[in-house]
VEXPANU-74158 format. One line per 4 residues: number of its first residue (from 1); their letters; for each residue x, y, z of N, C-alpha, C. Coordinates in Angstrom, 2 decimals. Atoms other than C-alpha are relative to their C-alpha. Last residue first. Layout:
N
NUM) A) X,Y,Z,X,Y,Z,X,Y,Z  ...
This chain:
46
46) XXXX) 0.15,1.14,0.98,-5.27,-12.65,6.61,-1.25,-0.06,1.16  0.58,1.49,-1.19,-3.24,-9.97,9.04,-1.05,-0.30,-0.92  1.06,0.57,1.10,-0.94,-7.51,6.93,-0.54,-1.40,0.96  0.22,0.93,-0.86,1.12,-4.86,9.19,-1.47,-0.36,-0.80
42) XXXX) 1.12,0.58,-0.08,2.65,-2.25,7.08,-0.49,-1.19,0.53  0.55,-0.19,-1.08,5.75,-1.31,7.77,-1.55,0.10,0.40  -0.37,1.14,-1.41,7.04,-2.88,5.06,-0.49,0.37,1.26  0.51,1.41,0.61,5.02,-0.99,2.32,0.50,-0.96,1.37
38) XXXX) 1.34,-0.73,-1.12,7.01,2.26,3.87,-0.97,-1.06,-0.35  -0.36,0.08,-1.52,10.42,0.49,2.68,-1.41,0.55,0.40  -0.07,0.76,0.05,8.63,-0.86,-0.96,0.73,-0.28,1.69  -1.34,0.56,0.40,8.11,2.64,-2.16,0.32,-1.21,1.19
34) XXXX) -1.10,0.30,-0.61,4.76,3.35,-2.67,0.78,-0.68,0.38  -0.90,0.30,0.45,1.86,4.71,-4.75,1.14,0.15,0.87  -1.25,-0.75,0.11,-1.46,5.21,-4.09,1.26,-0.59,-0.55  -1.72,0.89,0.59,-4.47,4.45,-5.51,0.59,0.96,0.56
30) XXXX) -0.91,-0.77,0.12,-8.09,5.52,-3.85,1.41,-0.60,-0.32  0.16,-0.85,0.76,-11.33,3.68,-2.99,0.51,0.67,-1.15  1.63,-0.57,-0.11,-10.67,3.29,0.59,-0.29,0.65,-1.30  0.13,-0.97,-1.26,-6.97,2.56,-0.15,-1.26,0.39,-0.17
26) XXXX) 2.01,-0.25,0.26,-5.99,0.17,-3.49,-0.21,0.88,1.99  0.57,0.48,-0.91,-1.77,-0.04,-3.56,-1.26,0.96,0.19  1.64,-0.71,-0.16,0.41,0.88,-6.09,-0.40,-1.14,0.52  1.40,1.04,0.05,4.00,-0.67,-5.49,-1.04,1.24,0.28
22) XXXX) 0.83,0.40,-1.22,7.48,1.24,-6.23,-1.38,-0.72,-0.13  -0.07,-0.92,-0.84,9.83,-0.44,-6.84,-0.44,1.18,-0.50  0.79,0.36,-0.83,9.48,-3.68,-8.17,0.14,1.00,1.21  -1.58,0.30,-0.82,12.05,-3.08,-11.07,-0.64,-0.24,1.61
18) XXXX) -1.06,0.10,0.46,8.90,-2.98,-13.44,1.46,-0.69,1.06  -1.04,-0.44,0.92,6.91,-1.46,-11.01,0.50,-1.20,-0.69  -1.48,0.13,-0.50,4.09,-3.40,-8.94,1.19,0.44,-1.30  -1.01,0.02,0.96,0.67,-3.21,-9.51,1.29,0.75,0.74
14) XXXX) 0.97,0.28,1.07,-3.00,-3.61,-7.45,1.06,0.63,-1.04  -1.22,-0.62,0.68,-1.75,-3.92,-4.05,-0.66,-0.42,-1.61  -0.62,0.86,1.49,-4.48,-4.19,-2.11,0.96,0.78,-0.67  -1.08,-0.05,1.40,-5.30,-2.49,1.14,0.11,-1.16,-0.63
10) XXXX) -0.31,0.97,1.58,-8.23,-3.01,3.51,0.47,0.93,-0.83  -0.23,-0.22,1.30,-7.63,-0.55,6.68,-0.20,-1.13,-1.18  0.84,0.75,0.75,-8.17,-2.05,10.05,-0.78,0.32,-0.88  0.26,1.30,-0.49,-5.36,0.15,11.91,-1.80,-0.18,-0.68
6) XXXX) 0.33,-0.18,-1.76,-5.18,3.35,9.81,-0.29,-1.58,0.48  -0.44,1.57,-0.63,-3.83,3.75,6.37,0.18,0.06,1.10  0.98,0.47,-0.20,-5.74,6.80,4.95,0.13,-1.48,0.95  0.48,0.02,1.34,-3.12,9.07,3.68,-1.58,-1.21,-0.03
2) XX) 0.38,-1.67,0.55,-2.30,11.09,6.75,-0.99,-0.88,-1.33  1.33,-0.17,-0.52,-1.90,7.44,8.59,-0.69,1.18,-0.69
């Protein structure tokens, strides 16, 4: 939540390692970068 990912957030994932660890992901704007257990606890509704 510190980094911007708050209930009804649009994220994208906008590249994925090599060994698929870890994933950049789009944030108001802003790239981050992470590792594939904190990615899971993300809650993705379509």
């Amino acid at each position: 939540m510190e980094m911007g990912l708050v209930p009804g957030t649009r994220v994208t994932v906008t590249n994925v390692a090599p060994l698929g660890d870890p994933l950049e992901i789009e944030v108001r704007r802003g790239r981050l970068s992470i590792r594939r257990g904190e990615a899971a606890h993300i809650l993705i509704k379509r």
